[in-house]
C-alpha positions in Angstrom: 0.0 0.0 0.0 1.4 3.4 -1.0 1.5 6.0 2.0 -0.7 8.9 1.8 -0.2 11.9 -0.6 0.2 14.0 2.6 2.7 12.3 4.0 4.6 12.2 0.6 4.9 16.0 0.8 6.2 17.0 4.2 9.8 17.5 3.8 12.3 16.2 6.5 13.3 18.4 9.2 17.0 18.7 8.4 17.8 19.9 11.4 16.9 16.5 12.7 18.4 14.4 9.6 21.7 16.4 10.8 21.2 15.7 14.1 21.0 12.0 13.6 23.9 12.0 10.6 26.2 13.9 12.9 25.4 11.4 15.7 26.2 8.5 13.2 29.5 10.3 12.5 30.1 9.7 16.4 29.3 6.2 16.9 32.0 5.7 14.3 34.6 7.7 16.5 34.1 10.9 14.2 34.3 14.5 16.7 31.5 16.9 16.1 30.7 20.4 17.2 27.1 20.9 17.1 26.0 24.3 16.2 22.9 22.9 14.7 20.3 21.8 17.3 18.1 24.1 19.4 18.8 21.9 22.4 19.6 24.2 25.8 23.1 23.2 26.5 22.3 23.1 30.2 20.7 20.3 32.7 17.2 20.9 33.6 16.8 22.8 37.4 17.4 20.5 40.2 14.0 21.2 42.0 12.4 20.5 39.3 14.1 16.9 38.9 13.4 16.7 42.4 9.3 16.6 42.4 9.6 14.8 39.1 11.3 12.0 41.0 8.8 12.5 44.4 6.3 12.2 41.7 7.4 8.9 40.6 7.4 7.9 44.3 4.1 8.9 45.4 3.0 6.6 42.2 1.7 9.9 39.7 2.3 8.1 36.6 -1.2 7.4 35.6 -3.2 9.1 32.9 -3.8 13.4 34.3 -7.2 15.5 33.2 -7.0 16.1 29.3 -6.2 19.4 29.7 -3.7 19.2 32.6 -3.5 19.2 36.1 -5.7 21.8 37.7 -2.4 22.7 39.6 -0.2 23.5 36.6 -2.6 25.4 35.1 -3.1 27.7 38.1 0.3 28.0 38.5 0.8 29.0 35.4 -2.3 31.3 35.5 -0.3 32.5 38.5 2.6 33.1 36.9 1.3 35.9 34.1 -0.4 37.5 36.9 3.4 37.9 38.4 4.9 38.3 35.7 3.0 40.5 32.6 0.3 41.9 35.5 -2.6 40.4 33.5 -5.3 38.1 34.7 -5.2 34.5 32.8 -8.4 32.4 33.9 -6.9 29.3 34.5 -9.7 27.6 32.6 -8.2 29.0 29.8 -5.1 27.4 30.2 -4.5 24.0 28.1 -1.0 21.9 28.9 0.0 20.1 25.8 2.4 17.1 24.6 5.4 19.9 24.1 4.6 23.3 22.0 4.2 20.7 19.0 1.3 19.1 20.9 -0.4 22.5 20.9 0.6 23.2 17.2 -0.8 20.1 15.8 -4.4 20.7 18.3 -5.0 24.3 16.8 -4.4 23.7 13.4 -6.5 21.0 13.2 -8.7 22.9 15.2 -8.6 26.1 13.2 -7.8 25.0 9.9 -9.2 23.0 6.7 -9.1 22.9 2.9 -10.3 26.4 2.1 -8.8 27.9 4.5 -5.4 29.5 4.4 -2.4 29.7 7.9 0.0 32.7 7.2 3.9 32.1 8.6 6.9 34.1 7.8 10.2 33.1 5.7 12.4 32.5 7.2 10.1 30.7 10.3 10.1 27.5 12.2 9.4 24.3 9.7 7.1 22.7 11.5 4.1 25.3 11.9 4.3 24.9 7.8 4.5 21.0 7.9 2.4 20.1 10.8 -0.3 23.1 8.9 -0.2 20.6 5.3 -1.7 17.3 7.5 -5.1 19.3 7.3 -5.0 20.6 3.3 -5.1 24.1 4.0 -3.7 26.8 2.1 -0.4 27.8 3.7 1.2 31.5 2.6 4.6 32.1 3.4 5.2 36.1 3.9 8.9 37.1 3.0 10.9 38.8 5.9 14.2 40.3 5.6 17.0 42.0 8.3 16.0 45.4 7.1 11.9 45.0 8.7 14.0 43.5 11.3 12.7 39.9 10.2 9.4 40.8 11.7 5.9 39.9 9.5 4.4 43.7 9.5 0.9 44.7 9.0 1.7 46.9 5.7 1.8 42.9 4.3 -1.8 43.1 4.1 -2.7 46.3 2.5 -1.4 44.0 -1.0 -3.5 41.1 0.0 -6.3 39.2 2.0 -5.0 38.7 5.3 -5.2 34.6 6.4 -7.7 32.8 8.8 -4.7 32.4 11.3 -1.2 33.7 11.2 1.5 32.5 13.3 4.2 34.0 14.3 7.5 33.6 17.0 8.5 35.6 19.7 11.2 35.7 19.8 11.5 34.3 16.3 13.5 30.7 15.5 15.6 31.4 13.2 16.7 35.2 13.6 16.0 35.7 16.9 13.5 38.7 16.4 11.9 40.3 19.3 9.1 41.6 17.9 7.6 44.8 19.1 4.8 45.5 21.3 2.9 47.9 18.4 3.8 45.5 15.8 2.1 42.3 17.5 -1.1 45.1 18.7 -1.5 46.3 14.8 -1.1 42.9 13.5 -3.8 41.9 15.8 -5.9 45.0 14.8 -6.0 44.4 10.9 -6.8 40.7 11.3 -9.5 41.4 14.1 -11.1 43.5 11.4 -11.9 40.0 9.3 -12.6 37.8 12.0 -8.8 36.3 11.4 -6.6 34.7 14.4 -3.7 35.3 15.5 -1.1 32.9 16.9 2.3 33.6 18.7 4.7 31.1 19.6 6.7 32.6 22.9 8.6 29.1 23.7 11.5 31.1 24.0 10.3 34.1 25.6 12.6 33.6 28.8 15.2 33.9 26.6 15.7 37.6 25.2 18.7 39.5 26.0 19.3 43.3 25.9 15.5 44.6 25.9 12.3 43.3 27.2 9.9 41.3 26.5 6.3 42.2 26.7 4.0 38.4 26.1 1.1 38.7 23.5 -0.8 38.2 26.6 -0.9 41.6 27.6 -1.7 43.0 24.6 -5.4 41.2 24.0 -6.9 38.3 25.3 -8.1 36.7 22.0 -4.6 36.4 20.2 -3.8 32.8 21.1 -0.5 32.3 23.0 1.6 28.6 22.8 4.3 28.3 25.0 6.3 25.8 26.9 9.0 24.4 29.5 11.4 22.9 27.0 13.9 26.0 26.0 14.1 29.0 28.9 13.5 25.8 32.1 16.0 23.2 30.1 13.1 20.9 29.4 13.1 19.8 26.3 12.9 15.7 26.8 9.8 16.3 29.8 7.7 16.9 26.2 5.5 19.7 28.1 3.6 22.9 26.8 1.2 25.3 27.1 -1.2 27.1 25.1 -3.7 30.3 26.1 -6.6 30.2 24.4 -10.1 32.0 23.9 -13.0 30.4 25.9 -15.1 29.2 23.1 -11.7 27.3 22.0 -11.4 25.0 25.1 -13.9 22.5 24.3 -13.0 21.6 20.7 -9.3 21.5 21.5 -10.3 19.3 24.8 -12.0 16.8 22.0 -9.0 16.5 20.0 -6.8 16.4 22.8 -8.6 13.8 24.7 -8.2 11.8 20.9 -5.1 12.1 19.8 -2.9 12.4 22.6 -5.3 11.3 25.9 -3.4 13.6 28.3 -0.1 15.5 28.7 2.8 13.2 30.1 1.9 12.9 34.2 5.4 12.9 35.9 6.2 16.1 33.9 3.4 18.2 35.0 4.1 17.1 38.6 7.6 18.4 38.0 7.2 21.5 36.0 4.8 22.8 39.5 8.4 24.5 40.6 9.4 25.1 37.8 8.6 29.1 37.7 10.5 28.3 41.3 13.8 28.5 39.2 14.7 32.1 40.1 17.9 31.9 40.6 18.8 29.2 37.5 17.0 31.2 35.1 19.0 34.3 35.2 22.2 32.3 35.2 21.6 30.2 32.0 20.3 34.2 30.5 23.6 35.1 30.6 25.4 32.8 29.7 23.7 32.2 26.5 24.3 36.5 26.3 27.5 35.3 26.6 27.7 32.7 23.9 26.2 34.9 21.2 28.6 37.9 22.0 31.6 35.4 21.6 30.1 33.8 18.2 28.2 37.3 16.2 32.0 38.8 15.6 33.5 35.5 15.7 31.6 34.0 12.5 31.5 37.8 11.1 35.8 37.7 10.9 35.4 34.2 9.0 33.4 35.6 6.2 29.2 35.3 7.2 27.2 38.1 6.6 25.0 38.7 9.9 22.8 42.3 9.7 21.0 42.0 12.9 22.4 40.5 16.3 19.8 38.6 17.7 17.8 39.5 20.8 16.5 36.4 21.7 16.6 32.7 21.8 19.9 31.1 20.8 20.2 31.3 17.0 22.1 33.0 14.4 21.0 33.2 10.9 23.9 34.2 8.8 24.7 34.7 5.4 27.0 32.8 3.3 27.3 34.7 0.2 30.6 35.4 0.4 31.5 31.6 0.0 29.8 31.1 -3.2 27.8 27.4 -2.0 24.5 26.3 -1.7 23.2 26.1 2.1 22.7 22.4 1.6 26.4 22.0 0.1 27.8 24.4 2.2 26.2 22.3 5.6 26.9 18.7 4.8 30.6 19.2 3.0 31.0 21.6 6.5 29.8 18.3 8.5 31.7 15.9 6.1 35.0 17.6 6.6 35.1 20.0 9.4 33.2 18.0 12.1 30.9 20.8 12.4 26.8 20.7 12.2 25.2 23.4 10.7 21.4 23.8 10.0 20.6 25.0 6.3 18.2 28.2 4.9 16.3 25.3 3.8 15.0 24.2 6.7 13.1 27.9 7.4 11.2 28.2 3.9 12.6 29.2 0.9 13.1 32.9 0.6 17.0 33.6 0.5 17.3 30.1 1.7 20.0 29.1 -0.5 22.3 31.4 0.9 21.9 31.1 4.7 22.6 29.4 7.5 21.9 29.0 11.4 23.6 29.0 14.0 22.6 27.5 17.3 25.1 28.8 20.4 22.8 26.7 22.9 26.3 24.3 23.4 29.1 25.4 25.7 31.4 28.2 24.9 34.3 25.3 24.5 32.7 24.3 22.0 31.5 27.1 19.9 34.8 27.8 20.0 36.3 24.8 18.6 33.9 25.1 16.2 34.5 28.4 15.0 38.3 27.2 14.8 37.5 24.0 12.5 35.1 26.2 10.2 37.9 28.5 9.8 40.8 26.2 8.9 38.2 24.6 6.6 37.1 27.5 4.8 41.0 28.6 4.5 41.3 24.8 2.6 38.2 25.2 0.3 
């Protein structure tokens, strides 16, 4: 039996088939730097390993309430009260298997064939891929360094805005902050068509150099996912969150309680102290502040173009013009014979994809450095 024509399409992740090609390369006694996997280079809090393992030893590994436990989503209610000042109904509050969970419940919520989902290029590959398992019409919007890499409401005086457009914030690949007017006027012009909007802040505890105001406070219909897997070191625990409307909770419950029965038990249980983590928090900030101040001139003396330093999450999407490869070439021949993972343009649509590349500083200074010293005694050989 042939596999579905869906299936056919999606593309692979490449990030992932370098991730697993790399680690291939390892178990053959190959050394390689990664600097292509948005994994936090840090172990996840020890408080919250703690309750995870009193969890295990009170015996809560059996299936949780659809939507999570009551107490995670107080305590995450809590937490936007603390820390944006605004007033989340816990009732509003969904946990989910991972940001990806929530992703693959709203679009199959939200979307169908005739309607359309709205992402920028560059963006994050999966909101487009998990988006094509329900036939809907998916419209990439061009960004560039000089709009900042931001998806701006002047994109819709040219043409009909979507049913739902996602964005990140901060944004995977360039690390965008976006600004507080730009999210509010984005929000305006779709509002005016009855259109969602969608913002992915899985890495909002990560910005660096300015602050960081959540979609939250800015109107309590746009639909907020989030998560413990990047800013609390969580990425294996599989546990997110998403904010949604009221009339939104019951359909998404229905899927939920279908495709995925209930968020993963022990992690909840754990992730209750995680907004405990005061003190680790700030400390993995800065050094990832740290990381990208080493690696933005570092990669600029080898030759990569990089217009805008990032002001969030770990990544660094750079040019590679002045080396005259394809992304894909430049990535595997820089695996191949410099040891070094690399994630291509590819991976984040297909505007300007050919010539770019990211950067992910989420490993230990060491080893950026290393890395950094192989790319350069490799690009000195091609």
């Amino acid at each position: 039996m042939e596999i579905s024509k869906r299936a056919g399409r999606i593309p692979p992740f490449y990030v992932m088939e370098l991730l697993e090609k790399a680690r291939m390369m390892e178990l053959q006694g190959h050394s390689i730097i990664h600097m292509e996997v948005g994994e936090p280079g840090f172990e996840t809090p020890g408080n919250i390993k703690a309750a995870a393992i009193e969890a295990l030893s009170q015996g809560k590994t059996f299936y949780t309430h659809s939507l999570g436990i009551p107490e995670l989503r107080q305590a995450i209610s809590d937490n936007y009260a603390a820390s944006c000042r605004v007033k989340v109904p816990p009732d509003r509050v969904i946990i989910t298997n991972g940001s990806s969970g929530a992703f693959t419940l709203l679009f199959n919520a939200l979307l169908e064939p005739g309607r359309s989902l709205s992402l920028s290029d560059p963006g994050y590959p999966c909101y487009r891929n998990i988006a094509s398992l329900t036939d809907c019409a998916i419209e990439p919007i061009h960004v560039s360094a000089e709009e900042n890499y931001e998806v701006l409401p002047g994109h819709f005086d040219t043409v009909n805005p979507p049913d739902v457009l996602i964005i990140a914030n901060p944004s995977n690949p360039t690390g965008t902050v976006y600004r507080p007017e730009t999210i509010a006027a984005l929000h305006g012009r779709l509002s005016k068509t009855g259109s969602l909007l969608i913002v992915d802040e899985i890495y909002s505890g990560l910005t660096y150099d300015i602050d960081f105001t959540s979609s939250a406070c800015i109107a309590d219909d746009i639909i907020i996912v989030s998560g413990f897997s990047k800013a609390y070191a969580m990425t294996g625990w599989r546990l997110g969150w998403m904010i949604v409307p009221p009339d939104l909770v019951r359909p998404l419950q229905k899927l939920a309680q279908n495709l995925f029965i209930a968020p993963p038990s022990v992690s909840q249980y754990a992730a209750l102290k995680a907004f405990d983590s005061t003190e680790e928090l700030p400390r993995m900030r800065s050094v990832y502040k740290q990381r990208r101040d080493f690696l933005i001139p570092r990669l600029r003396g080898l030759g990569f173009t990089i217009p805008r330093i990032p002001d969030g999450a770990f990544y660094i999407y750079a040019g590679i013009e002045n080396f005259a490869m394809d992304s894909m070439v430049f990535v595997e021949k820089a695996l191949a014979e410099a040891g070094v993972a690399i994630t291509p343009g590819y991976d984040f649509g297909a505007f300007r994809a050919s010539s770019h590349v990211r950067f992910s500083y989420a490993d230990r200074l060491e080893n950026l450095k290393e890395g950094c010293d192989r790319l350069e005694a490799w690009l000195k050989a091609v």
